[in-house]
C-alpha positions as CSV (number, residue, x, y, z in Angstrom):
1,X,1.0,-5.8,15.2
2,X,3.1,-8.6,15.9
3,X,2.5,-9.9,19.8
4,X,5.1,-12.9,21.0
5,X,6.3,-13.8,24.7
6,X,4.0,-10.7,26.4
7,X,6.1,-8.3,23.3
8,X,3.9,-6.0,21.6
9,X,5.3,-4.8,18.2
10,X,4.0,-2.2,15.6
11,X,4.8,-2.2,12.3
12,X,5.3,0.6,9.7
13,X,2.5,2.3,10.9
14,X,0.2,5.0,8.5
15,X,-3.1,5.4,10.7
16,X,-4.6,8.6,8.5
17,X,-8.0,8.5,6.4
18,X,-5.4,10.4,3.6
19,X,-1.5,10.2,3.3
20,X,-0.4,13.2,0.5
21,X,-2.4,11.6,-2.4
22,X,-3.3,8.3,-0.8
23,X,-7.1,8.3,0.7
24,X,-7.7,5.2,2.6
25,X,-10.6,3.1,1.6
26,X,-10.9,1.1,4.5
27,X,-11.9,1.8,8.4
28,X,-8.9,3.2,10.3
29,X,-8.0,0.6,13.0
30,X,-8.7,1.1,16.5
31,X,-6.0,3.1,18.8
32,X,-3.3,0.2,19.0
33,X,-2.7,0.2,22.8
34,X,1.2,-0.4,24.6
35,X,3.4,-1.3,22.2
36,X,7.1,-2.0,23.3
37,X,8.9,-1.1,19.9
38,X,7.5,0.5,16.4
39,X,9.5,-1.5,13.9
40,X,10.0,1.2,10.5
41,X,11.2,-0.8,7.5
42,X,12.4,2.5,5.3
43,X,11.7,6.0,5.1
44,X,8.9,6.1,2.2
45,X,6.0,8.4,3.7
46,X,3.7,5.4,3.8
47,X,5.6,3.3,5.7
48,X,7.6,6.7,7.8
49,X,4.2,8.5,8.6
50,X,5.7,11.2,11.1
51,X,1.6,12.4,12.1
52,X,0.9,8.9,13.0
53,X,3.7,8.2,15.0
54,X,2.5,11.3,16.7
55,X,-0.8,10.0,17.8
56,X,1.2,7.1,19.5
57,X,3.2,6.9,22.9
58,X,5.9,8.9,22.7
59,X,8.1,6.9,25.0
60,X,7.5,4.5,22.6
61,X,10.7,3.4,20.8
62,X,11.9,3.3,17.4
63,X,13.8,0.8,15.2
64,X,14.6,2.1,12.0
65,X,17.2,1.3,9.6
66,X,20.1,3.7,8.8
67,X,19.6,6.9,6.7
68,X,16.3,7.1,8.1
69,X,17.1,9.3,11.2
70,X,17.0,12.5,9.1
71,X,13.4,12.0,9.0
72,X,12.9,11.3,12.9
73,X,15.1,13.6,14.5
74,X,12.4,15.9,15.4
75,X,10.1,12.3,17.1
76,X,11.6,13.1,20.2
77,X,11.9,9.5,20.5
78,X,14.7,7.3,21.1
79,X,15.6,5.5,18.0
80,X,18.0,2.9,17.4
81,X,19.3,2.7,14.0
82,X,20.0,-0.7,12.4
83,X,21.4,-2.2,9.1
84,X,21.5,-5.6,8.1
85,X,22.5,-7.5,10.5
86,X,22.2,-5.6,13.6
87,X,20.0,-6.7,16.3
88,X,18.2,-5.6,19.1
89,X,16.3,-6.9,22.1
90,X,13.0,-5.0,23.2
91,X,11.4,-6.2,25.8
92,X,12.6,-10.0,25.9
93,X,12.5,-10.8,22.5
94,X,15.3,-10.5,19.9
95,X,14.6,-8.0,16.7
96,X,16.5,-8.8,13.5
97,X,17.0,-6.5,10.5
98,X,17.9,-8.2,7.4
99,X,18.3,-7.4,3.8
100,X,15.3,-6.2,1.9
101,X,15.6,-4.9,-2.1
102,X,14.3,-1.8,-1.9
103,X,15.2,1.9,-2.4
104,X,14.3,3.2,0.7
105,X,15.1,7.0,0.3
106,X,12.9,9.8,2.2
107,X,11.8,10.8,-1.7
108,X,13.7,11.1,-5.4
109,X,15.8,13.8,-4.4
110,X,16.6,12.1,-1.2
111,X,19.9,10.8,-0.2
112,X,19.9,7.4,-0.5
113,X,18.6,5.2,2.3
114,X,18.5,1.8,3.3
115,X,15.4,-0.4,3.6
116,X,15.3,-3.6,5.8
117,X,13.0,-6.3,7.0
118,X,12.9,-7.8,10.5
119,X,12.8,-11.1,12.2
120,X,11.4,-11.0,15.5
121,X,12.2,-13.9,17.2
122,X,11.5,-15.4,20.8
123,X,9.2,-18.3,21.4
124,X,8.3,-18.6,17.7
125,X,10.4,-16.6,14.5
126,X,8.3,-13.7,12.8
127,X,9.3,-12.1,9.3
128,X,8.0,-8.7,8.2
129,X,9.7,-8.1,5.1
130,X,8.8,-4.3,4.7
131,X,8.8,-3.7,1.1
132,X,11.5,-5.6,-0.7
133,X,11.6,-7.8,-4.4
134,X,12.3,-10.7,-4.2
135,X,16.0,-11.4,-4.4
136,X,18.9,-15.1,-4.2
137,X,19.2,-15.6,-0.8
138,X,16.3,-14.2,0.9
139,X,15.8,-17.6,2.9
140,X,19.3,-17.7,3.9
141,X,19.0,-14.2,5.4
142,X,15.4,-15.0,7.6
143,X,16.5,-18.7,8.9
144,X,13.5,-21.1,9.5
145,X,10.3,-19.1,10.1
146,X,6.9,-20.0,12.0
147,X,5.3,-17.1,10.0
148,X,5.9,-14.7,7.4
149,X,4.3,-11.1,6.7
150,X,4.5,-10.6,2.5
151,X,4.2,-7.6,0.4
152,X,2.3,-8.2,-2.5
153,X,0.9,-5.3,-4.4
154,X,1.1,-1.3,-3.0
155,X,-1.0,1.8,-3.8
156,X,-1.3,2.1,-7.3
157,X,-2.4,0.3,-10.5
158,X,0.8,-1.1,-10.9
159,X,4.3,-1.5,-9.2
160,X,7.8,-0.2,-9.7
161,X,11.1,-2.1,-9.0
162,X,11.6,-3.3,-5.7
163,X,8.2,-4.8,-5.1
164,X,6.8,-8.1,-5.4
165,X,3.2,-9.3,-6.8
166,X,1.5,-11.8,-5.9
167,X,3.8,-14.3,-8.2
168,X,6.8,-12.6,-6.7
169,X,5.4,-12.9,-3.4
170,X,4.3,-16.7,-3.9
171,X,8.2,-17.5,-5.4
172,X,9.3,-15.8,-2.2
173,X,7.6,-18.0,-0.3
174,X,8.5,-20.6,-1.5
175,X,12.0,-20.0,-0.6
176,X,11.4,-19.4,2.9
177,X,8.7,-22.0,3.9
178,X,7.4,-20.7,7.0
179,X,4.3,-22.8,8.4
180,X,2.1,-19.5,8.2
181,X,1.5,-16.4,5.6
182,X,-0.2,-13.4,5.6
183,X,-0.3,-11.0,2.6
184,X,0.1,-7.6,3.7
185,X,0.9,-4.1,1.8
186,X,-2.0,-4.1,-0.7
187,X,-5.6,-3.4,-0.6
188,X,-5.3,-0.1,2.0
189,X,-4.3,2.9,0.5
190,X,-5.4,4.2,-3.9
191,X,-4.2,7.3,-4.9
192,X,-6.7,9.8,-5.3
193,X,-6.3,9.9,-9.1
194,X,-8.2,6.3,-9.5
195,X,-10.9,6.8,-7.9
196,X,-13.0,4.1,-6.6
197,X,-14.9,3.1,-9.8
198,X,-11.3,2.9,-12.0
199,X,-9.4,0.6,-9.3
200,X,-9.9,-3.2,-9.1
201,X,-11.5,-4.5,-6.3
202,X,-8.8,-4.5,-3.3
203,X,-9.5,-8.1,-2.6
204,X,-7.6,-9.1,-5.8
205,X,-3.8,-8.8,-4.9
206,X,-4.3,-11.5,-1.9
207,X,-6.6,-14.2,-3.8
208,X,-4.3,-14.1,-6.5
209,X,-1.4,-14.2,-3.8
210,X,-3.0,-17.5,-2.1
211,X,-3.6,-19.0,-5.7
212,X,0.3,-18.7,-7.0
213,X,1.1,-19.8,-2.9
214,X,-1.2,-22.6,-3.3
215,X,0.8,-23.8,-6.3
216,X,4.0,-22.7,-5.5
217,X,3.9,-23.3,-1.5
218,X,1.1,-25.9,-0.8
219,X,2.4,-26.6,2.5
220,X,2.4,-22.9,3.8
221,X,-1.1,-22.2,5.4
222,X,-2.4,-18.4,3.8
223,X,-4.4,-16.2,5.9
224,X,-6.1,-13.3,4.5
225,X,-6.7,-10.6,7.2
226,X,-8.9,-7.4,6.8
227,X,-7.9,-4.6,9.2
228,X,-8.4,-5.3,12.7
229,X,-8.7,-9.5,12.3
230,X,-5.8,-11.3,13.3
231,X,-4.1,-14.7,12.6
232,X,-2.4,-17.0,15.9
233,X,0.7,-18.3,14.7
234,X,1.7,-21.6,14.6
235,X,1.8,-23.5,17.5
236,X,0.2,-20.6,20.0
């Protein structure tokens, strides 16, 4: 949840105990309250999770980037579909999508699909990057941040193209230099296959993430967040 000048907004949101054959392994978060906008990054089912947007207000509305609308025209909701680029104001502040490096189709056999990140700017300038890699140019597509949200790891053992580790992640940050961090996309979700003996401890992703960022970025300040803490940003 990103909150800025009285704007509430959701991010990708998967709020299930299991998602196909992801189980959870952390509390589910409390009901999320009045949001103005749900911000979807691409159409992966655990970013796109149609049963949680469900169990949200359905007057709700949704930004979501091009090729994703296949997959929400049964919402109900409005939806306004971006691309890189495109921008949109909900409710006083101004949303942003820009470029992320992702395949972002429904599944394999999909069509192909765009994936994007967001800026969400008003009093202060907020990055969540979605899922992306790290790619030239990332900095010169977000402009000077107060905060950035990071992926650094996903669901599995290991990750395919079009993620970042922690490494990844760090380098990004590096490139943009926003005064705050926090790691997201790791430490939520295992496939059922690992079981919870087999899979490393889902703290690992984010202190390896603030170790690179610490060498890498020393003057970006790294907060680690379970579900349901929260981080004020910079100058709040």
């Amino acid at each position: 949840m990103i909150e800025m000048s009285g704007a509430r907004l959701l991010t990708d949101p998967v709020l299930r105990s299991r998602v196909a054959h992801l189980r959870r392994h952390v509390a589910l978060p409390p009901d999320p309250g009045r949001c103005d906008a749900i911000l979807i990054s691409h159409a992966h089912r655990d970013h796109l999770d149609l049963p949680s947007l469900r169990g949200l207000d359905p007057h709700t509305p949704l930004i979501a980037p091009r090729g994703a609308l296949r997959a929400l025209r049964r919402s109900g909701r409005e939806v306004h579909e971006v691309a890189a680029g495109d921008a949109v104001e909900i409710a006083g502040v101004r949303v942003l999508a820009v470029r992320a490096d992702h395949d972002g189709r429904r599944s394999p056999i999909s069509r192909r699909a765009a994936s994007v990140g967001y800026v969400v700017a008003a009093s202060r300038r907020v990055y969540f990057a979605g899922d992306t890699d790290l790619f030239a140019g990332m900095h010169v597509h977000t402009g000077t941040l107060d905060a950035a949200l990071l992926p650094i790891w996903g669901w599995g053992s290991r990750i395919g193209a079009g993620h970042m580790d922690p490494e990844r992640a760090a380098r990004a940050l590096a490139l943009l230099r926003p005064a705050l961090a926090v790691p997201i996309h790791w430490g939520t979700y295992r496939p059922l296959s690992l079981g919870r003996s087999r899979a490393a401890p889902a703290s690992d992703p984010a202190q390896a993430f603030a170790a690179h960022a610490a060498r890498l970025a020393p003057q970006v300040r790294v907060e680690v967040l379970r579900p349901g803490e929260c981080a004020t940003l910079p100058g709040a």
